[in-house]
GUVO-141215 format. One record per residue (C-alpha): residue number from 1; x, y, z. Coordinates in Angstrom, 3 decimals. Example, Ala and Ser with C-alpha at 12.3 -4.5 7.8 and 13.67 -1.06 7.14 Angstrom:
2
- nr:u:v:w
- 1:12.300:-4.500:7.800
- 2:13.670:-1.060:7.140
// end
This chain:
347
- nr:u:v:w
- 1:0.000:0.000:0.000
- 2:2.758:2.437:0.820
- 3:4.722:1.511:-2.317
- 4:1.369:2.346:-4.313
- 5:1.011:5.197:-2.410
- 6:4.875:6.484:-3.319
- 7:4.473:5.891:-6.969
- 8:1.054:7.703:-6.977
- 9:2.633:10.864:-5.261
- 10:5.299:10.362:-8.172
- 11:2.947:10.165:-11.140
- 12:0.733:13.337:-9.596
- 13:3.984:15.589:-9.069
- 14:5.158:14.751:-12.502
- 15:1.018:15.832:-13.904
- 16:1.300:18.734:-12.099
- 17:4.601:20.540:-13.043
- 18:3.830:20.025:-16.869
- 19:0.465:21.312:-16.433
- 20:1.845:24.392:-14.652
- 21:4.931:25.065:-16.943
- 22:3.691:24.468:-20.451
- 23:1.793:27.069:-20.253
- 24:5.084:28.942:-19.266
- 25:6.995:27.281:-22.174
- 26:4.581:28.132:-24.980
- 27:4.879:32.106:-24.017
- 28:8.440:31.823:-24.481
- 29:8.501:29.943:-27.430
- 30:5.904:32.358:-28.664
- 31:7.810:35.344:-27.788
- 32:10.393:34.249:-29.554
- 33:9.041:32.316:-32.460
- 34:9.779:28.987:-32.214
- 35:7.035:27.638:-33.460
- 36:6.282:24.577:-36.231
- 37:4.638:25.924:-39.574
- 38:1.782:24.533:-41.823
- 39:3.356:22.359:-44.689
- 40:2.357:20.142:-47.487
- 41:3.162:16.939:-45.371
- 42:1.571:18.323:-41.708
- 43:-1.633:18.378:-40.641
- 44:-2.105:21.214:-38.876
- 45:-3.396:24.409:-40.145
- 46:-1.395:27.394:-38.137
- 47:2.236:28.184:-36.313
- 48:2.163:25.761:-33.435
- 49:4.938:25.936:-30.486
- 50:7.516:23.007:-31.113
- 51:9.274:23.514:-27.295
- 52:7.127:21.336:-25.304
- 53:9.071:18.752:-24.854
- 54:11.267:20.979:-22.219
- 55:8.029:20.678:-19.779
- 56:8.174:17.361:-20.369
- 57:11.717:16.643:-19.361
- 58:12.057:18.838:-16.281
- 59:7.950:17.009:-15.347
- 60:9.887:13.688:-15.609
- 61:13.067:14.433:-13.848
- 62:12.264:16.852:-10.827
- 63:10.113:14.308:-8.999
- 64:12.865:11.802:-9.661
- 65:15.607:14.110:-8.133
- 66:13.226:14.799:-5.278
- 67:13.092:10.876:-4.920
- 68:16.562:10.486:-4.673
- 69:16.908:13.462:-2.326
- 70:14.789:12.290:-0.163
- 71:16.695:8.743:-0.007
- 72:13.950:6.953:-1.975
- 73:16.708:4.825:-3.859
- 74:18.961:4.067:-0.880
- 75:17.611:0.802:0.026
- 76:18.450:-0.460:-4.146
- 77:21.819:-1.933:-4.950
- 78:24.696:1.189:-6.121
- 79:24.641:-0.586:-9.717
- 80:20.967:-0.026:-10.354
- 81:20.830:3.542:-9.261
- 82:24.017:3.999:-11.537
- 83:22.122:2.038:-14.130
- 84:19.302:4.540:-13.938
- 85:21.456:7.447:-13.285
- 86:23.444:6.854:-16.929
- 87:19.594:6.165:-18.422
- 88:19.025:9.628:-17.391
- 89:22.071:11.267:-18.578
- 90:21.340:9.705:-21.659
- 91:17.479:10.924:-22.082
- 92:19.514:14.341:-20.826
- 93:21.602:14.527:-23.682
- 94:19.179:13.365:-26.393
- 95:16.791:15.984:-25.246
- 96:19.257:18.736:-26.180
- 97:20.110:17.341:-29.430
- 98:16.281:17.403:-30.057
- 99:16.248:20.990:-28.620
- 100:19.156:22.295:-30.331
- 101:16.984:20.875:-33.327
- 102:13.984:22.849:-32.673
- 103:15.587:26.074:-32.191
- 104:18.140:26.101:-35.365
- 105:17.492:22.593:-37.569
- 106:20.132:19.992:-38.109
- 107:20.546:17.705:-40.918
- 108:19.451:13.846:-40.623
- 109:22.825:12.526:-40.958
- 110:24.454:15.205:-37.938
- 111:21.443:14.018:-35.997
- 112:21.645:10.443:-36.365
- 113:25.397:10.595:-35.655
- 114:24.883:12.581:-32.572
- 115:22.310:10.157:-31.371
- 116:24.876:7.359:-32.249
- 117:27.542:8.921:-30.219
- 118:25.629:9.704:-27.190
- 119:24.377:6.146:-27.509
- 120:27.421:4.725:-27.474
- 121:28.819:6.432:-24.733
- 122:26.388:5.369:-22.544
- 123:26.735:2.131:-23.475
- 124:30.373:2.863:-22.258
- 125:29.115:3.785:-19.089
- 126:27.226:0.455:-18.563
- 127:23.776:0.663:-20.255
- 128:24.280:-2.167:-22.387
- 129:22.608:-5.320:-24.172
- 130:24.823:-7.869:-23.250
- 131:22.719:-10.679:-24.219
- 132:19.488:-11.997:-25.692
- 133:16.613:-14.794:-24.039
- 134:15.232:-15.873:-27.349
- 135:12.366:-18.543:-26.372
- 136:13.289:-22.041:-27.254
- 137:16.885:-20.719:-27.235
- 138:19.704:-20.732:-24.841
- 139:20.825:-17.102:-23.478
- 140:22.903:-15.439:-26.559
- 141:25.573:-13.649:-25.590
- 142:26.364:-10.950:-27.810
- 143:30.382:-10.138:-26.936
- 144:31.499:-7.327:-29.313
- 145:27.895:-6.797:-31.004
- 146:27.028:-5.816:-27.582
- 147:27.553:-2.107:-28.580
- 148:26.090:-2.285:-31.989
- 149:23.025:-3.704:-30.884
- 150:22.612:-1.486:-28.053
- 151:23.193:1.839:-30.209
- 152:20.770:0.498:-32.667
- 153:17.741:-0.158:-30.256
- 154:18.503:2.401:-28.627
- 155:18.462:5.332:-31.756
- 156:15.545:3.185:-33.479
- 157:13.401:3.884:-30.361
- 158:14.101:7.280:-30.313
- 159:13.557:7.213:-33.581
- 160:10.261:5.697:-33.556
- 161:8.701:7.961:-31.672
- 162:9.726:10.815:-33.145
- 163:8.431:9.210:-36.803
- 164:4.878:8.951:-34.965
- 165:4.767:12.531:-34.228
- 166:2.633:13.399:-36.772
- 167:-0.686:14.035:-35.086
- 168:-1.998:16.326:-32.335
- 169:-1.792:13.832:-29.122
- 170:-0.635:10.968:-31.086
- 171:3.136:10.762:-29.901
- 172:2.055:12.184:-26.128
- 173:-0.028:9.401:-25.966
- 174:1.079:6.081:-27.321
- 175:4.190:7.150:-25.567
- 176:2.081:6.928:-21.890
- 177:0.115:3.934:-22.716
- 178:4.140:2.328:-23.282
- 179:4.842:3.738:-20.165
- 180:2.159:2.703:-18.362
- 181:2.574:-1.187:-19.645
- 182:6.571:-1.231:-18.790
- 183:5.286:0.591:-15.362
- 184:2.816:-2.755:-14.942
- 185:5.639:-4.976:-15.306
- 186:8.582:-3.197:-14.084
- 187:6.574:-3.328:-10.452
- 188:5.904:-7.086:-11.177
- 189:9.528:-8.124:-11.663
- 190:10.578:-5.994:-8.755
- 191:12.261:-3.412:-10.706
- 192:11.110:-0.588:-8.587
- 193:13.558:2.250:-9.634
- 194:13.169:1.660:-12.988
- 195:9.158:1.773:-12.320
- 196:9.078:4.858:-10.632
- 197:11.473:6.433:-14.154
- 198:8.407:5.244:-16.339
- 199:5.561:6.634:-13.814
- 200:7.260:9.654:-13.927
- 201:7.350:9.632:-17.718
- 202:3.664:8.639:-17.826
- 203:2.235:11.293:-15.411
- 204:4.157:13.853:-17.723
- 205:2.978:12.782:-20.444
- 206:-1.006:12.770:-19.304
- 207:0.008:16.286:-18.042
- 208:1.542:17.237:-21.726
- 209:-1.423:15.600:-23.467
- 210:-3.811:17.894:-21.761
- 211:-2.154:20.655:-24.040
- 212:-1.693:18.740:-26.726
- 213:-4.868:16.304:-27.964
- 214:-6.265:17.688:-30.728
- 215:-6.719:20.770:-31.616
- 216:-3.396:20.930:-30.080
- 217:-2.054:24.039:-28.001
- 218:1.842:23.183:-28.289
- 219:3.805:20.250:-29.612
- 220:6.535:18.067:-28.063
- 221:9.558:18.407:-30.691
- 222:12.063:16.672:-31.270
- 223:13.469:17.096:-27.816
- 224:10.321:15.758:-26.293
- 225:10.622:12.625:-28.357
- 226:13.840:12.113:-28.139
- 227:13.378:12.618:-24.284
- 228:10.886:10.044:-24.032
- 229:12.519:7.531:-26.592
- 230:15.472:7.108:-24.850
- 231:13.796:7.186:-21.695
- 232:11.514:4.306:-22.300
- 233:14.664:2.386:-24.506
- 234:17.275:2.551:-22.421
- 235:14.895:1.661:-19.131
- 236:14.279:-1.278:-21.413
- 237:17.694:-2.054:-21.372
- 238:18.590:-2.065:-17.652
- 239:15.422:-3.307:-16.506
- 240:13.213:-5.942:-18.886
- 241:16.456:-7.068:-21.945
- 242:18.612:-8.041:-18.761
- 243:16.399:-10.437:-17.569
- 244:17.075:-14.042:-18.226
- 245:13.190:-15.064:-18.741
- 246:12.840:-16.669:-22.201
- 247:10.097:-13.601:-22.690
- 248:12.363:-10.831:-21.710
- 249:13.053:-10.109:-25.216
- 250:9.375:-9.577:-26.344
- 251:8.126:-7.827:-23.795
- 252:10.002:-4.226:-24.975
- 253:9.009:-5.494:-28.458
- 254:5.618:-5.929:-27.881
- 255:5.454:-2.697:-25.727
- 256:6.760:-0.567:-28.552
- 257:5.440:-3.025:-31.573
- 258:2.825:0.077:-33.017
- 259:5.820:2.851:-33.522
- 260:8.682:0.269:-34.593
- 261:6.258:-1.283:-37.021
- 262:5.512:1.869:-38.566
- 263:8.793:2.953:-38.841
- 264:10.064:-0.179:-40.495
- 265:6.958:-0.317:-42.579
- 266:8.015:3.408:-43.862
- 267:11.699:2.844:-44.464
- 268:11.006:-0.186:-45.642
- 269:8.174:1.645:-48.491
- 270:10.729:4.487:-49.017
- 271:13.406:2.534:-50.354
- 272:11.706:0.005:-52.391
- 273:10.333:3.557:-53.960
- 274:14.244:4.360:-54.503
- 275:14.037:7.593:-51.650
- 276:16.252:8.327:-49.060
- 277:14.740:6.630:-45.790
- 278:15.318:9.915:-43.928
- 279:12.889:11.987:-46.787
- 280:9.467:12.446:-44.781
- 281:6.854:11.748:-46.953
- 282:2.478:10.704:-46.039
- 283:3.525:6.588:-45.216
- 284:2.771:6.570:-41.880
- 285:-0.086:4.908:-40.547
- 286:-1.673:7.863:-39.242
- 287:-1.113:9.242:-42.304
- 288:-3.047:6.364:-44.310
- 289:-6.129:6.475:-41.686
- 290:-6.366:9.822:-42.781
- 291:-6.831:9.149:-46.526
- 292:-9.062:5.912:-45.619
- 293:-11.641:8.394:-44.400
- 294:-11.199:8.902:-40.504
- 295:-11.164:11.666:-38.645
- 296:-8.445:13.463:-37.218
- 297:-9.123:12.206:-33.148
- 298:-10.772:8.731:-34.145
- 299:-7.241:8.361:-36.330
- 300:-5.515:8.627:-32.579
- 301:-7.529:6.813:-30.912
- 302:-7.762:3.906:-33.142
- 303:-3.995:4.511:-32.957
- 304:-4.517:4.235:-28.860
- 305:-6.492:1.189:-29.108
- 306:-3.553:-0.633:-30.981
- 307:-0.540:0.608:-28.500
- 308:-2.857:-0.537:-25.462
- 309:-3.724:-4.068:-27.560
- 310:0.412:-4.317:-27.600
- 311:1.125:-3.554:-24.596
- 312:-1.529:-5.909:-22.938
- 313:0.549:-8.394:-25.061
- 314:3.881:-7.575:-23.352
- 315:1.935:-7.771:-19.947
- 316:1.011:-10.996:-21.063
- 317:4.210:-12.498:-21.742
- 318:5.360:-10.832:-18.383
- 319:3.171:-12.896:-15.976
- 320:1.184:-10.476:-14.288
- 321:-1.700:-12.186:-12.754
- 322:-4.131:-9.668:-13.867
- 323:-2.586:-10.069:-17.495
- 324:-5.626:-12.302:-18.668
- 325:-8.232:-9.577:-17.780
- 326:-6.409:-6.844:-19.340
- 327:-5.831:-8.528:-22.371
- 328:-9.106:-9.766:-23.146
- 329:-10.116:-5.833:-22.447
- 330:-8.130:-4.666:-24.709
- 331:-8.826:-7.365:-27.283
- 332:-12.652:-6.353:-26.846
- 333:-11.929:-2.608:-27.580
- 334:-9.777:-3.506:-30.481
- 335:-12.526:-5.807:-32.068
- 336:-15.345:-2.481:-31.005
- 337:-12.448:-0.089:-32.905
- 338:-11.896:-1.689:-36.023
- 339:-15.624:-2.272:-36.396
- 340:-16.627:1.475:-36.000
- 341:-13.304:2.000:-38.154
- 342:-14.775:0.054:-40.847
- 343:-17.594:1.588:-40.601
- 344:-16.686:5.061:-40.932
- 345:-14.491:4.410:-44.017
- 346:-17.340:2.677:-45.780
- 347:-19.471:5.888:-45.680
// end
């Protein structure tokens, strides 16, 4: 009860500072004019303020310095603090590559070998894949592909997420409903300072998406998606991928299936079409709901619906005792979903 109790206080802090700064961020940013403009690939009509992803990363990481203050991590083994300590720095440093992209633009290529350098340095630090539980396997150990690996999961997530970005509320919240799962089954494997990381992440994203479902207020950026990819990736990686259950493998898979998917699915698309994977173009599955005929919110919901169906999947797999019920839930709502989808692109 008290542990509940702890991580409630943590989600509700988190909630609370977004929804009292954003507000703060978007007069800057619209002071200054940092703002994202109409184009022929976005969906959105007017200047809207790109900087919100600095509420998010100061909602996520106050109440976790507070926690640590306070001595909330003394009772863990050193290693596991340190583990989520380099996480941190990591989501730290992506967020200002993302920022410094918002305010003056960088090319794909500087970007994606930024991200590959702060990726790897962290993995330097300790935040590595070091092996694999593939079911009806023995544990593979991956020796010098250790740091490839890790660097590649770890700038696909980010990556990911930022590719779903494409709708008001979209990115905000497939990114909580992730949290929320890993949350579920961080707490279940007794990985309690990596569960009170994604609580924190989840209660500032609810606070974000207050702002930001459509018709959307301010957007995240790249430095709020980068934030959050990392975040949720490399928690994946000291938490759930060093876990010797045969299913420790899926679970961040499953968690995270909607925006790898879509990003494969693109790149994939994009270079069978003879274009640069890094050229944005209408692929996305958002994108392609649109043209089918559904609205602008139904599009994110339906969107919703899918992450949640995933992640009930990776709770699943995990062995949570309630797994069964949420599953079937979120098969239900899946099946209601589709139908009204169906619907609606029919007429």
């Amino acid at each position: 009860m008290l542990l509940s109790l702890y991580y409630l206080l943590v989600f509700v802090l988190a909630a609370v500072i977004v929804i009292w700064s954003t507000p703060l961020v978007r007069a800057f940013a619209l002071q200054h004019g940092y703002v994202d403009l109409p184009g022929t690939r976005k969906v959105h009509r007017r200047p809207i303020v790109r900087l919100g992803g600095i509420a998010i990363c100061i909602g996520t990481l106050i109440p976790l310095i507070l926690v640590f203050g306070l001595g909330g991590f003394d009772h863990l083994p050193p290693e596991t603090v340190s583990s989520i300590g380099w996480v941190m720095l990591g989501s730290s440093s992506f967020f200002l590559i993302g920022l410094v992209d918002d305010l003056i633009g960088l090319s794909p290529l500087l970007r994606l070998f930024m991200q590959g350098g702060v990726s790897s340095l962290i993995w330097m630090l300790g935040v590595q894949i070091e092996f694999l539980t593939v079911p009806g396997m023995d544990i593979v150990h991956l020796g010098w592909l250790s740091l490839p690996v890790t660097v590649i999961w770890l700038t696909g997530v980010v990556n990911a997420i930022n590719w779903i970005d494409g709708l008001d509320g979209l990115a905000s919240g497939v990114s909580g409903i992730a949290a929320a799962a890993l949350f579920t089954v961080c707490l279940f494997t007794g990985d309690l300072a990596a569960a009170a990381v994604v609580i924190a992440l989840a209660g500032s994203l609810l606070g974000f998406l207050y702002y930001n479902f459509n018709p959307a207020q301010i957007f995240m950026g790249d430095s709020g998606s980068y934030f959050i990819g990392f975040t949720i990736a490399g928690i994946s990686v000291v938490g759930l991928v060093k876990s010797a259950a045969a299913t420790a493998i899926l679970i961040p898979l499953f968690v995270l299936a909607v925006p790898i998917l879509d990003m494969s699915a693109v790149i994939v698309a994009r270079l069978c079409n003879g274009r640069s994977p890094f050229r944005a173009d209408r692929r996305h599955l958002h994108h392609r709901l649109l043209q089918a005929g559904l609205s602008h919110r139904f599009t994110v919901l339906v969107i919703y619906v899918l992450t949640f169906w995933s992640g009930s999947l990776a709770i699943a797999f995990a062995g949570v005792p309630t797994s069964t019920a949420i599953l079937a839930s979120a098969t239900g709502l899946l099946g209601c979903t589709t139908w009204k989808a169906f619907r609606s692109i029919r007429h």
